[in-house]
C-alpha atoms as one frame of an Amber mdcrd trajectory, in Angstrom:
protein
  -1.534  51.557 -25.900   0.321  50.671 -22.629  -2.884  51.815 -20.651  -4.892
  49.933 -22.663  -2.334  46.410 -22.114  -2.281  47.492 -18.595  -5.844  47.609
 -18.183  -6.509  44.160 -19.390  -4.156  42.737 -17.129  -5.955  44.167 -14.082
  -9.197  42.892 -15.747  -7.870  39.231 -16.155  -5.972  39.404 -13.023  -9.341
  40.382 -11.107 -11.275  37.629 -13.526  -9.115  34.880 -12.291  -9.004  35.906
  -8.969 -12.787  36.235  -8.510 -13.035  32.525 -10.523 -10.742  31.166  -7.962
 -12.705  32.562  -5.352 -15.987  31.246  -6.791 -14.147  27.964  -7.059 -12.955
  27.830  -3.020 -16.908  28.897  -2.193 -18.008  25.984  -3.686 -15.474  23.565
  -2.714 -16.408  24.384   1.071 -20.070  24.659   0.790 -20.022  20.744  -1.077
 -17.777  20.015   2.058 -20.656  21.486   4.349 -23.125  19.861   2.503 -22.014
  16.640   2.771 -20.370  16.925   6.423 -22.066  19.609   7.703 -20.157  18.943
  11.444 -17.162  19.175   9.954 -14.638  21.765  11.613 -11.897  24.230  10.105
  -9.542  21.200   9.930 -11.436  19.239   7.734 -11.542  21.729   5.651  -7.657
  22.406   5.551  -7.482  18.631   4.904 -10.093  18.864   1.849  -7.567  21.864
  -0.124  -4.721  19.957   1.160  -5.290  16.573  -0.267  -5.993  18.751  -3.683
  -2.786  20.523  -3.676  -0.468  17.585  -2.274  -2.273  14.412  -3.682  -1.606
  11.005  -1.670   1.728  10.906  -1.580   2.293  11.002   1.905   0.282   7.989
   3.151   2.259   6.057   0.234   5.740   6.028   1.199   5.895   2.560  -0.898
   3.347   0.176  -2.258   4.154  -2.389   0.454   3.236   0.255   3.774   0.438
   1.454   1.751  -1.249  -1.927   0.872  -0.593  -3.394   4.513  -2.684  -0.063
   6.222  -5.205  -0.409   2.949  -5.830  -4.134   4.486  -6.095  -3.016   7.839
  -8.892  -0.525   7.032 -10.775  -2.843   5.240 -11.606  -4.818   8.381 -12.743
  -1.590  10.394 -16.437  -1.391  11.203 -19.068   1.579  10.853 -18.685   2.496
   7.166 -21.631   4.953   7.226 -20.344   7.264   4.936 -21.715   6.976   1.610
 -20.606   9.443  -0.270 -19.070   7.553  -3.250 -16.651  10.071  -4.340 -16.086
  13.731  -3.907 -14.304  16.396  -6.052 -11.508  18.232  -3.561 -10.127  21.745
  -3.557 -10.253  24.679  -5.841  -7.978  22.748  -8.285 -10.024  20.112  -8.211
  -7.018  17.989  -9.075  -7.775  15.115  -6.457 -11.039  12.998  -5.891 -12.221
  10.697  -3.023 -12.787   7.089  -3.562 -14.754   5.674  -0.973 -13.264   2.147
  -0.007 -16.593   0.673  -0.223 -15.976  -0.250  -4.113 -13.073  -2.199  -2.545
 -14.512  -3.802   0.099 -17.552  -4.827  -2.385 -14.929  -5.946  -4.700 -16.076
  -3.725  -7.251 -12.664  -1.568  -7.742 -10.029  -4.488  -7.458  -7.661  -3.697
  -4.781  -4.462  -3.819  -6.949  -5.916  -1.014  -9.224  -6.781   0.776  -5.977
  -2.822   0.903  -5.153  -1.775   1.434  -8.654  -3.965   4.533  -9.093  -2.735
   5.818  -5.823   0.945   5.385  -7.058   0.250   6.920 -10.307  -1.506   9.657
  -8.655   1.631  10.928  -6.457   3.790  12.287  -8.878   0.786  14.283  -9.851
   0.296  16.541  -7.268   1.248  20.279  -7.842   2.768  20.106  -4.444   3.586
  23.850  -3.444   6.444  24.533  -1.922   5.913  25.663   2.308   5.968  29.513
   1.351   3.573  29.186  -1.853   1.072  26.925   0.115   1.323  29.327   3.716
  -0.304  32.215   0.394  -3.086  30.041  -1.041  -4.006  28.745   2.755  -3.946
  32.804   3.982  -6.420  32.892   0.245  -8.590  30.691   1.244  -8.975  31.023
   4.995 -10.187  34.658   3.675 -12.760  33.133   1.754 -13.974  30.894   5.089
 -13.999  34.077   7.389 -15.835  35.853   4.251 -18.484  32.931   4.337 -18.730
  33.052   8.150 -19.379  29.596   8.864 -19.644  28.568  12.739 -17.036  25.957
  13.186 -16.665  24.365  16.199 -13.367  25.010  17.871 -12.329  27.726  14.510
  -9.955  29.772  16.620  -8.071  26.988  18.442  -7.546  24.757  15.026  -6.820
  28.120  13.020  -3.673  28.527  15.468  -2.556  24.859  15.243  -2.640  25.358
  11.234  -0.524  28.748  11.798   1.988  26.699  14.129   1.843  23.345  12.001
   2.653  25.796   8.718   5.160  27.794  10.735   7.437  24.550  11.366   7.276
  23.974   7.916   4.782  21.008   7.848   1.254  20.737   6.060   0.048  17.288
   6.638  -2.927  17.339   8.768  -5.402  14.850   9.852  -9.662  14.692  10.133
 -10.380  16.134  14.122 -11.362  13.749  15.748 -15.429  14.648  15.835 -15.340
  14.462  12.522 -14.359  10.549  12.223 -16.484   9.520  15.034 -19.140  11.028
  13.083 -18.772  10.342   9.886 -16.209   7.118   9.689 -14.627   8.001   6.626
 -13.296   5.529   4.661 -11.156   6.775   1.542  -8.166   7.093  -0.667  -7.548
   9.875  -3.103  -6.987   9.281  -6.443  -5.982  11.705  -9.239  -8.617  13.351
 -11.468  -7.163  12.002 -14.657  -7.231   8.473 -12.735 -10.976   8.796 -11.617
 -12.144   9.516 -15.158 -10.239   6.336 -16.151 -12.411   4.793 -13.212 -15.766
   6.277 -14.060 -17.779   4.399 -16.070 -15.656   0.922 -15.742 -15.830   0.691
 -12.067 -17.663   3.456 -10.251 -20.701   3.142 -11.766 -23.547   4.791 -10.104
């Protein structure tokens, strides 16, 4: 009996391990898809913003409206992806500012979904996050994409993890390429979103 309870723990332990797996694969290869010039980094960013949600471009409602203003005067929006699913979690979606900027999402509800989104966030702590980067970092060596630059940003994610910290921004190819214009919204958000504002 014990071999037996033993035995389907290894079975669901190797299920859910080869799910998450088949979760990170896909997350990556939509990233690729979509930004095919993106590097390493942009990837970190993409399970980042999943597992940490926007919390830390909105330390209050005030700061984050005022930089939300500012970016809706930049030029070059030529990304138009509309929104994309993040992570393995898939707990966090880009919004692209362009429903803003067309006044189609109303800028208040913008900033409201980004506030209600923050407390959201599973939010590792440094240790647990430092694990499911090392998990998924596997995954990207196992997939052997060619980024550009993969050892050099690999060792500034080591170093930027070692001093405790896990914000980290797009490189810098991959906004002059791609201009990205976004905020992150939680999933349970979006689907409030969906059909009232980002219609296809």
């Amino acid at each position: 009996m014990k071999k037996n309870i033993i035995l389907i723990l290894i079975l669901l332990i190797s299920f859910s391990c080869s799910r998450q797996e088949k979760f990170i694969r896909q997350s990556i290869s939509e990233e690729l898809k979509h930004y095919p010039e993106a590097s390493l980094a942009d990837v970190y960013k993409n399970f980042f913003q999943d597992a940490y949600g926007p919390a830390h471009i909105i330390p209050d409602t005030a700061s984050a409206g005022a930089y939300l203003s500012e970016e809706l005067t930049e030029p070059f929006w030529t990304d138009t992806l509309k929104w994309q699913v993040l992570g393995s979690s898939h707990d966090y979606y880009r919004i692209n500012l362009m429903f803003v900027k067309e006044g189609i999402l109303p800028r208040h509800v913008l900033l409201e979904g980004m506030v209600k989104s923050a407390p959201l966030a599973r939010s590792p702590d440094i240790e647990s996050w430092k694990k499911e980067w090392a998990g998924i970092l596997r995954v990207i060596e196992q997939m052997r994409f060619d980024f550009p630059g993969f050892e050099a940003d690999k060792k500034r994610i080591d170093e930027m993890l070692a001093r405790g910290e896990v914000v980290m921004h797009h490189s810098s190819h991959y906004v002059d390429t791609y201009h990205p214009h976004y905020r992150i919204v939680h999933r349970s958000v979006f689907e409030r979103w969906k059909n009232k504002y980002l219609k296809n």
